[in-house]
C-alpha positions as CSV (number, residue, x, y, z in Angstrom):
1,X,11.5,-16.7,55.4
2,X,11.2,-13.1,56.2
3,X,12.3,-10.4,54.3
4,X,12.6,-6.7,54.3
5,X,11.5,-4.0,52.2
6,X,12.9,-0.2,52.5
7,X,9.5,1.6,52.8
8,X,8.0,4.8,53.5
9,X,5.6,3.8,55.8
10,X,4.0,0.8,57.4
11,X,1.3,-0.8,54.6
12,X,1.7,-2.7,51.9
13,X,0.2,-1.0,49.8
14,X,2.5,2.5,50.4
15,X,5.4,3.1,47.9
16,X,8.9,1.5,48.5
17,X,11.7,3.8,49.4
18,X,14.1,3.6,47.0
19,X,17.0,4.2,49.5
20,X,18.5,1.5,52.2
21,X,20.5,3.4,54.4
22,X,18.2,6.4,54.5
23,X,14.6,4.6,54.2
24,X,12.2,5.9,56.3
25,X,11.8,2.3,57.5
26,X,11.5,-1.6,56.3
27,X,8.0,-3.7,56.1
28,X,9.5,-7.1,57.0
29,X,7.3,-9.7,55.6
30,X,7.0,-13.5,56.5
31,X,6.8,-15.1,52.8
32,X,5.2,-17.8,55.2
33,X,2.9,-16.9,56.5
34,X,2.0,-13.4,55.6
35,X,2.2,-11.7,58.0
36,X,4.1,-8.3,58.1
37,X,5.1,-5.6,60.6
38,X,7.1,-2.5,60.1
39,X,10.4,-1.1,61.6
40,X,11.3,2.4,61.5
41,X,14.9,3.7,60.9
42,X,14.1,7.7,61.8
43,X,17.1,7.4,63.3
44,X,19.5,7.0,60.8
45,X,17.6,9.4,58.5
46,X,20.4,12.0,59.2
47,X,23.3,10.4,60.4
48,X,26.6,12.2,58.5
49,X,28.0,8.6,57.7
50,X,27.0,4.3,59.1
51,X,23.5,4.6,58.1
52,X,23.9,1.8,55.6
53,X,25.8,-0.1,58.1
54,X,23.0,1.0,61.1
55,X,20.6,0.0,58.1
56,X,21.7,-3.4,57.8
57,X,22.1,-4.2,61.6
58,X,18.4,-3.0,61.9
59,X,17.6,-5.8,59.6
60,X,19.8,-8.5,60.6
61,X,18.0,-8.1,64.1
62,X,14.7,-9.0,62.8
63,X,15.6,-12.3,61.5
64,X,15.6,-11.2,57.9
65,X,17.1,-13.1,55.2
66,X,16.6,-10.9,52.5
67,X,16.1,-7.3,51.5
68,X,14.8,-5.9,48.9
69,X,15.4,-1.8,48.0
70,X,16.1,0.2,45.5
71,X,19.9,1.2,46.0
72,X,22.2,0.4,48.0
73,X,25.9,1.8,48.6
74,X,28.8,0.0,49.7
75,X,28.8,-0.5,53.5
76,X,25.6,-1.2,53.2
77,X,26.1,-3.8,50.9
78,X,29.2,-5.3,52.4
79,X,27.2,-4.7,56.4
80,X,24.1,-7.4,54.5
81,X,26.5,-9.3,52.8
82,X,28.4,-9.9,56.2
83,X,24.8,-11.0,57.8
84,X,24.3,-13.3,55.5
85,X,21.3,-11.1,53.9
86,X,20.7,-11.1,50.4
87,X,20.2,-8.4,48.4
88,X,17.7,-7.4,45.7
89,X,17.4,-4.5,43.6
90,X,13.4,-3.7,42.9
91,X,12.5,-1.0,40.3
92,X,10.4,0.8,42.7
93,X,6.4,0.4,42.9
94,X,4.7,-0.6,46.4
95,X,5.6,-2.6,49.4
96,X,3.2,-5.6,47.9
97,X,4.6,-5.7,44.3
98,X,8.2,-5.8,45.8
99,X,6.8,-8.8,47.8
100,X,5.3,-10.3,44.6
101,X,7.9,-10.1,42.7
102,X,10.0,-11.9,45.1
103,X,7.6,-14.9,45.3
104,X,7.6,-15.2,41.4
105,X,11.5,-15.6,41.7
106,X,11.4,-12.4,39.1
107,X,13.8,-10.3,41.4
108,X,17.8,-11.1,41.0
109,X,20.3,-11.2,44.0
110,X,22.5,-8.0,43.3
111,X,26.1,-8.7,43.1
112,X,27.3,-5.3,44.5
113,X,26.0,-1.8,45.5
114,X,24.8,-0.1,42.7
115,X,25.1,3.6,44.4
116,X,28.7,5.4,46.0
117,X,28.4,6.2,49.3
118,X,26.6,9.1,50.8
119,X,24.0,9.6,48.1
């Protein structure tokens, strides 16, 4: 299964960005076989409004089936949701905690956004 983490940059071991819409980009991992590559999202970085919903269609193209951030509005929510993309909610840390907190089943599925838009 592959999932996606909103990151700041492209290693496992850099920080996780604790925004979806805005991240500076997603590691998407293959739980797998462990192997990882990044995506950036520089372009959504300073769209006025969508970049949740951008967000989420950036993800949805790379087969994801999960993401896992640390907030989430919304139409971001309700853009995964659509995909079929669960969301979790990890308490910040790096790329590879995020990831091993996932395998240990230790991360919840969110029921909602936890953020209003445009935050």
């Amino acid at each position: 299964m592959k999932i996606a983490i909103s990151s700041t940059g492209p290693d496992l071991s850099g920080p996780m960005d604790a925004r979806f819409g805005r991240a500076t980009g997603f590691v998407i991992y293959d739980t797998e076989t462990g192997e990882h590559e990044y995506v950036d999202n520089e372009q959504n970085l300073t769209l006025p409004q969508g970049a949740g919903i951008q967000s989420a269609q950036n993800v949805a193209a790379t087969g994801a089936k999960a993401v896992i951030t640390g907030h989430a509005g919304p139409k971001a929510f309700k853009a995964l949701e659509h995909g079929g993309i669960a969301m979790y909610l990890g308490q910040g840390g790096t790329v590879q905690e995020a990831v091993d907190a996932f395998k240990a089943g230790s991360l919840e599925v969110a029921q909602g956004p936890d953020k209003e838009g445009h935050w």
